[in-house]
C-alpha positions as CSV (number, residue, x, y, z in Angstrom):
1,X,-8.4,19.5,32.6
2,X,-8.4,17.2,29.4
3,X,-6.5,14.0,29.0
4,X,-2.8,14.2,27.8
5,X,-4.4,12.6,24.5
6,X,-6.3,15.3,24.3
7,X,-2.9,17.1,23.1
8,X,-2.9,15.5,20.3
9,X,-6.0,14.4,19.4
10,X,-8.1,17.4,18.5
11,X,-11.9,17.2,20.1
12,X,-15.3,18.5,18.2
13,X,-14.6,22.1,19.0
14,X,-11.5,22.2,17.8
15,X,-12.0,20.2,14.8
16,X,-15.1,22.9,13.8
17,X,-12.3,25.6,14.0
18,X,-10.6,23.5,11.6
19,X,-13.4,23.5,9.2
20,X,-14.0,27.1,9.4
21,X,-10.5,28.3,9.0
22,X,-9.1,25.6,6.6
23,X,-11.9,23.9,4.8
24,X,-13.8,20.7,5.0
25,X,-11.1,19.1,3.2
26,X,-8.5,19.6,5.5
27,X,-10.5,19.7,8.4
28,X,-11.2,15.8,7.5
29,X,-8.5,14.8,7.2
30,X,-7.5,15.9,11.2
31,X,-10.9,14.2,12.0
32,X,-9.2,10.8,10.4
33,X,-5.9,11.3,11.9
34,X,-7.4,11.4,15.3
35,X,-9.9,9.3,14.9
36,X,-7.0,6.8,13.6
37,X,-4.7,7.8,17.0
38,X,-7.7,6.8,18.9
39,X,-8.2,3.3,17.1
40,X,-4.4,2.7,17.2
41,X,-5.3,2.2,21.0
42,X,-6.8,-1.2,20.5
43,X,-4.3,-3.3,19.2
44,X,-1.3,-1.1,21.1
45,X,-3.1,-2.8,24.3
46,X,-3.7,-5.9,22.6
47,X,0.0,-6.0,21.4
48,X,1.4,-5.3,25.0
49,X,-0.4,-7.5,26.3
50,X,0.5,-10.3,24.0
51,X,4.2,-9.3,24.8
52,X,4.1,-9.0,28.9
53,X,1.9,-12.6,29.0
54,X,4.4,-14.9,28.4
55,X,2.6,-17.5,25.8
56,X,4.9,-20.8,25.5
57,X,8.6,-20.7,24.8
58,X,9.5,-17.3,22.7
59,X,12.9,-18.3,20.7
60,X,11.8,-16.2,17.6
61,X,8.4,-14.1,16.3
62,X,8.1,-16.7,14.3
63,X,7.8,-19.3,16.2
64,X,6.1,-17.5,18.7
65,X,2.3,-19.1,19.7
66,X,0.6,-15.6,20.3
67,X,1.5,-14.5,16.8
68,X,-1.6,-16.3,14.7
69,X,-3.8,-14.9,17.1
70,X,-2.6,-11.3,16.9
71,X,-2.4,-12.3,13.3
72,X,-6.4,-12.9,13.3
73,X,-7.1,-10.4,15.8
74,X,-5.4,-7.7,13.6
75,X,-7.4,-8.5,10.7
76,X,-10.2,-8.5,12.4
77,X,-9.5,-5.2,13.9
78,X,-8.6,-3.8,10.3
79,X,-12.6,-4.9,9.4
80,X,-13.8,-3.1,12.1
81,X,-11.4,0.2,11.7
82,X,-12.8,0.7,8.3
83,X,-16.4,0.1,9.4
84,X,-16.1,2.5,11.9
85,X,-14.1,5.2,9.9
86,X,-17.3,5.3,7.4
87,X,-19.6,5.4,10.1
88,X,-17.2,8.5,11.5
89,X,-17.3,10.0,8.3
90,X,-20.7,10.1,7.1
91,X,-21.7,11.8,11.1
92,X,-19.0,14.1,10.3
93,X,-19.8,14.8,6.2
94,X,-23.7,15.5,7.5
95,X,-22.1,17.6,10.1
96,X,-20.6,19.6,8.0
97,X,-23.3,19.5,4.4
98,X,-20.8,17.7,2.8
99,X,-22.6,14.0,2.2
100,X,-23.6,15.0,-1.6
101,X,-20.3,17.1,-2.6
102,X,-19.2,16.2,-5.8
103,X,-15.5,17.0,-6.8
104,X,-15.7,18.8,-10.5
105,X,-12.4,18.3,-11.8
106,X,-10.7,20.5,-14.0
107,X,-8.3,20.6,-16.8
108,X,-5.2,21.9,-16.1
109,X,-5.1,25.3,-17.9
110,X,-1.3,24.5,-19.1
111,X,-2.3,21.7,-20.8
112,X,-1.3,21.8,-24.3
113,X,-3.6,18.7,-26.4
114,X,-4.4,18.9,-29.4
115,X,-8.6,20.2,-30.1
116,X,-10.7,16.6,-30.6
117,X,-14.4,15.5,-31.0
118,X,-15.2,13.8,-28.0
119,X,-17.2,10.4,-29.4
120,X,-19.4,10.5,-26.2
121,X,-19.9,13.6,-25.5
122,X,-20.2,15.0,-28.9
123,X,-17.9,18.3,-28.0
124,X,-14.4,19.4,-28.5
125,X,-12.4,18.3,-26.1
126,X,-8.3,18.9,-25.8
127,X,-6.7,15.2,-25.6
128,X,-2.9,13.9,-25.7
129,X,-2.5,12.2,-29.0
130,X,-1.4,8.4,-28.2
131,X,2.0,8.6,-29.8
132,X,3.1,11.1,-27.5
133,X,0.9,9.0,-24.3
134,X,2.9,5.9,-25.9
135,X,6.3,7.6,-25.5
136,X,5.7,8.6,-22.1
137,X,4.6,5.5,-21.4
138,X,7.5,3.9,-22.6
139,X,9.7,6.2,-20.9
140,X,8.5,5.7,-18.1
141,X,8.8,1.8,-18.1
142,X,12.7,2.2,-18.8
143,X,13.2,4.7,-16.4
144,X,11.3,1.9,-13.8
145,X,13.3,-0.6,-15.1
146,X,16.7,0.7,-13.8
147,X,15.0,1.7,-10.5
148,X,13.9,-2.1,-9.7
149,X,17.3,-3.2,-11.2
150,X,18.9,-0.9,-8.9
151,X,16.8,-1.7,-5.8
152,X,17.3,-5.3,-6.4
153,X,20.9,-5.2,-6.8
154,X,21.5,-2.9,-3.7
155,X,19.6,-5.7,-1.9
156,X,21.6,-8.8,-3.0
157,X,24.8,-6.5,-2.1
158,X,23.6,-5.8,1.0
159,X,22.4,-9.1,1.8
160,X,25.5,-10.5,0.6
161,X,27.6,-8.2,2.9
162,X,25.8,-9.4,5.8
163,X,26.5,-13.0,5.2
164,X,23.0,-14.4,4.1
165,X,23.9,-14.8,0.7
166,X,26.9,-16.9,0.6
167,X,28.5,-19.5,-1.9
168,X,31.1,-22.2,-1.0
169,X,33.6,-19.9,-3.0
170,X,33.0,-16.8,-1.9
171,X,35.8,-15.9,0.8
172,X,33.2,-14.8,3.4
C-alpha cells in the first residue's frame, strides 16, 4: 500500500508512462510538480512548527521574533530547492536521452514579414519592418498605461473605502 502522497505525487513508474504516452516535455514537467510537492514538505514542517512553539509575545507577524528566522531559513531553503531541482533534472534528462536536446525553433508559417538579407547569416530571411515593431510597441505601452492607471486607482479606492487612506476632510 503506498503513502496517501503517493496519490498525488506520481512515482518512477508512473512518471515513465508519462513519458511514453505524452512526451518528455510533459512528462517533466509532472517530475517538477512532484518533485516541488515533495520539497514543499520542508518548510510546511518548518512553518508549523514556528507557529505551534510559541516564540515571545505574538501581537502581529510583524513583530513576531520567529519571522527573521523563517525569513533566513526560507531563503536558504529556496538555494537548496533549485540546487536540488538541477540535480533532479539532469538524473531525469539522462534517463530519458534528453541532456543534449536542442529546441529548433520555427517561424510561424502565418507570419507575413517582408523578404530581407540577414547581415549575419548572409540569407534571406522574413523580418517585421521596425515601423510596424515601433507601432506595436507603442501600442502596447498605451494600452499598459491605462491598465496600471486602472490598477492603481482601483487600489487607492479600495483602500480609501476601508479607511486607510483618510484626510481630515473626508467624512469618513
Amino acid at each position: 500500500r503506498s503513502s496517501d502522497l503517493g496519490k498525488f505525487v506520481p512515482n518512477r513508474a508512473q512518471l515513465n508512462q508519462i513519458r511514453d504516452y505524452f512526451g518528455e516535455e510533459v512528462a517533466l514537467y509532472f517530475v517538477w510538480i512532484s518533485f516541488m510537492a515533495k520539497m514543499m514538505l520542508i518548510p510546511a514542517a518548518f512553518s508549523l512548527f514556528g507557529y505551534f512553539v510559541p516564540f515571545g509575545s505574538r501581537k502581529d507577524i510583524v513583530e513576531d521574533p520567529f519571522m527573521p528566522i523563517f525569513s533566513l531559513f526560507m531563503a536558504l531553503w529556496s538555494i537548496l530547492y533549485l540546487v536540488l531541482w538541477r540535480c533532479h533534472c539532469s538524473e531525469f534528462s539522462f534517463l530519458w536521452h534528453t541532456y543534449d536536446y536542442r529546441r529548433v525553433e520555427e517561424l510561424n508559417p502565418k507570419f507575413n514579414g517582408e523578404l530581407r538579407r540577414d547581415p549575419v547569416t548572409d540569407k534571406m530571411v522574413k523580418s517585421f519592418s521596425f515601423t510596424q515593431r515601433l507601432l506595436r510597441y507603442l501600442v502596447s505601452f498605451a494600452v499598459m498605461i491605462v491598465m496600471v492607471s486602472l490598477a492603481v486607482l482601483v487600489m487607492v479606492v479600495s483602500l480609501n473605502l476601508n479607511g486607510y487612506v483618510t484626510t481630515k476632510k473626508s467624512p469618513i
